[in-house]
N, C-alpha and C positions, 0 to 999 in steps of 0.2 A: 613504464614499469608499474604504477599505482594500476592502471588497466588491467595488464596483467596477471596483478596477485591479487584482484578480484574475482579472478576465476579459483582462487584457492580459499576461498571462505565459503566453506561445505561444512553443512550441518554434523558436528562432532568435533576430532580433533585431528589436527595435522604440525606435522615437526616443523621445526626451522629449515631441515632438508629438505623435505618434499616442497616447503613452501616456496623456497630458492627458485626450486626445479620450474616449478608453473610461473611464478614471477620473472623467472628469464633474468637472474640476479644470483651475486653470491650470498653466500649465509651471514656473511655482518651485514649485510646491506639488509636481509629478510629479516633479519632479527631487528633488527631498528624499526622496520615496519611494525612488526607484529607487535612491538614494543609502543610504538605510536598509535596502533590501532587498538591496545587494551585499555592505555591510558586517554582513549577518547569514550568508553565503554562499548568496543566491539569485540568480544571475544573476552575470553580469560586465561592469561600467557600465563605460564609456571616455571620461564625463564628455559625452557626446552620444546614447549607441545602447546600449542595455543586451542583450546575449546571454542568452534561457534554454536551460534543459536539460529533458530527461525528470526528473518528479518536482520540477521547482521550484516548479508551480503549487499541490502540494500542502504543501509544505516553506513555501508563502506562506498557505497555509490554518492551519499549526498557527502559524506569526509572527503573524496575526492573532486566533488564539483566543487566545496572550498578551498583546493588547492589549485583550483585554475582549469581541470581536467574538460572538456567539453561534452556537453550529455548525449549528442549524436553519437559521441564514438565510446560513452559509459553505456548506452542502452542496448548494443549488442552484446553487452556482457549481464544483459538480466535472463532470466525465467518469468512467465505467469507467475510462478510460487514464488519467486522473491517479492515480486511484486505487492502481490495480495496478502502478504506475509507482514511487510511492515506497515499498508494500511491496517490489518488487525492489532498490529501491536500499536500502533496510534491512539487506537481508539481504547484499547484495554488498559494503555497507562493513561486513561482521563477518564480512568474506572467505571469503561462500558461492561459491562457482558457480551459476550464476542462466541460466535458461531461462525464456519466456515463454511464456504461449497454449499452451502445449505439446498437442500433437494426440495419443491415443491410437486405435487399431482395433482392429474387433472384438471389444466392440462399439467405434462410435465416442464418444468422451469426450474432455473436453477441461478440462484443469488452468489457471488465471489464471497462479500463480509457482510454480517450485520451485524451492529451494535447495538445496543439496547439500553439504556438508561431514562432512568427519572419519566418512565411509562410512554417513552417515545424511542422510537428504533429508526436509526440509518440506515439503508439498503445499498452498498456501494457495489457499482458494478466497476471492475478497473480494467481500464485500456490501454494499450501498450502504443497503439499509435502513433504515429509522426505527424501525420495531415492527414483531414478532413476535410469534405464539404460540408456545405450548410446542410443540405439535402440529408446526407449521410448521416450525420450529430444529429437532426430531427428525429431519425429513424431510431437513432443510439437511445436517447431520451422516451420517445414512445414508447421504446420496449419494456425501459425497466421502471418505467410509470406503470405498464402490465405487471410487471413482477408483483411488484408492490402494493396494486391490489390485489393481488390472488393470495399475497404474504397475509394481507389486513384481514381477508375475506376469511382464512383461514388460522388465523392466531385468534383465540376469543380476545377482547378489550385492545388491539392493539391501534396504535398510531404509530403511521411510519412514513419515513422523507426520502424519497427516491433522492438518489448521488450519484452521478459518475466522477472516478477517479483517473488520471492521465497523468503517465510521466511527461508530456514534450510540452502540454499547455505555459504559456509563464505568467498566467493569470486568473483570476476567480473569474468564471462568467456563468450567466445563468442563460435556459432554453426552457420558455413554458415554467418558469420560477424554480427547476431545477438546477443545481449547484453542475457545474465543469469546473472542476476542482484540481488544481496540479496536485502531486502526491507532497512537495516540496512544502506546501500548504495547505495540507490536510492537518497538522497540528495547532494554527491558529485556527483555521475554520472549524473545527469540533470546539473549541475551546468557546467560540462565542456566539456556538450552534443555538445554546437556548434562546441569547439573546433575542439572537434575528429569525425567532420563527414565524413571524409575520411576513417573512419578506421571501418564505423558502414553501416551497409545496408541499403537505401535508395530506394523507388520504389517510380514514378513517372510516371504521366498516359503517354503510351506508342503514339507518335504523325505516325498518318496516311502518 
């Protein structure tokens, strides 16, 4: 059931009917949802029409992995955009500045989030992935070490830490001092980003 009334938290607002309908439940039962899911802060119920946001559909995915739900059979019910959705909001409530999709040229490349605080920026590329190889994750990692000098090369004064973000990872690993970061743990790891910037890769535009 939790499964599928996470196909019904779309950006806007949707009734206790329609909610039912997608959840494959009747309307006390939706309502008790959507009443559980405001009073976790996902959405905002007005006791008929509940409002979401960007990043509640994924914010309703970790509520039901603490209900027991398994994240193999929660991760066919994501988007890229949910995804990339609630690493921005991660980072924006530990009061980053937050840019999206960010577009770079020549060459062309193109960044999911970056955060930017306290004259250092995260460049998070996020993955949706199940399984890798080593080979592959090497490859994942190189690229957006590239991003992120072209990002440096091309911001006047910046310094920035390349990041990959992964729903299916269940732990912080690092590749070439690059973070592989689960999304479930992207709020401690931002959290004690300053700390550990000795321990995390850094590129900064290289002086003449």
């Amino acid at each position: 059931m939790w499964l599928d009334g996470i196909d019904g938290i779309i950006t806007g607002g949707i009734s206790i009917e329609d909610f039912a309908i997608v959840a494959k439940t009747d309307e006390p039962i939706a309502k008790r949802m959507l009443q559980e899911l405001a009073a976790n802060d996902i959405g905002r119920f007005d006791g008929n029409t509940i409002e979401f946001e960007d990043g509640d559909k994924l914010r309703a995915t970790i509520f039901a992995l603490h209900k027991g739900v398994l994240i193999d059979e929660i991760a066919k019910h994501l988007s890229w955009q949910d995804f990339e959705g609630l690493a921005a909001k991660v980072l924006e409530m530990q009061d980053f500045a937050i840019m999206r999709n960010l577009i770079l040229i020549k060459p062309r490349m193109e960044i999911d989030v970056v955060g930017v605080k306290l004259g250092v920026a995260i460049l998070i590329d996020c993955k949706h992935w199940k399984k890798t190889t080593p080979s592959a994750l090497d490859e994942i990692v190189k690229k957006q070490i590239e991003r992120t000098k072209h990002y440096v090369a091309s911001t006047k004064g910046a310094v920035a830490a390349p990041v990959i973000v992964t729903l299916y990872q269940d732990k912080i690993s690092f590749v070439n001092k690059v973070p592989i970061v689960p999304i479930f743990q992207l709020a401690a790891f931002v959290d004690e980003f300053y700390g550990n910037l000795e321990n995390v890769k850094t590129i900064e535009k290289e002086t003449q």
